[in-house]
N, C-alpha and C positions, 0 to 999 in steps of 0.2 A: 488233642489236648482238651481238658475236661474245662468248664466255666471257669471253675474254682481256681484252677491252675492257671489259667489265661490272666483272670483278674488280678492275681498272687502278680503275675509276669509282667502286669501294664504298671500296677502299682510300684514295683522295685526300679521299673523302667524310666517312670514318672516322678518319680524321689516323693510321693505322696508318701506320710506315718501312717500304723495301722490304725492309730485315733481317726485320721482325718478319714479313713475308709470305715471306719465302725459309725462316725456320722454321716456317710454318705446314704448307707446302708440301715440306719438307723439301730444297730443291734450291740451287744455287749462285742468285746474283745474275746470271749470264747466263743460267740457266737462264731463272730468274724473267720477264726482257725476252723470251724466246722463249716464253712463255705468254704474254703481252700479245701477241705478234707473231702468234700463233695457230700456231709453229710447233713446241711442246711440245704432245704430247696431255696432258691429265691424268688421272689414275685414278680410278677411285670414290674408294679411300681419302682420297687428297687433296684433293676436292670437298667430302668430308664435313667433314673437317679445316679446309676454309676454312667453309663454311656453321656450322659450330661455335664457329670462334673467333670469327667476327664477327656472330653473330646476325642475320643476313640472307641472303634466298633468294635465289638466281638467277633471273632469267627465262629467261633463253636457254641453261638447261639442257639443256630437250628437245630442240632443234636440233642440240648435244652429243650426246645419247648415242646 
């Protein structure tokens, strides 16, 4: 499973809206769908910023960095 897909996966999991992940994340709502799409890279900062707000790890981190 790619980041984008993981995250898309924890967030529907979590019943977090995509608002609350486009400020996690700090980026627009098309932004947001082009991270699920895997055509946004993301930064450490904002990985942290998700792993923080939502209390759960990534698997498919390492494939990421």
């Amino acid at each position: 499973m790619k980041v984008g897909q993981e995250i898309e996966s924890i967030r529907k999991k979590l019943g977090f809206s995509v608002v609350f992940m486009c400020n996690v994340f700090n980026v627009s709502e098309p932004d947001y769908y082009k991270i699920i799409a895997g055509k946004y890279r993301l930064n450490t900062y904002q990985l942290i910023m998700f792993i923080d707000a939502t209390k759960t790890p990534l698997k498919s981190i390492e494939e990421y960095l």
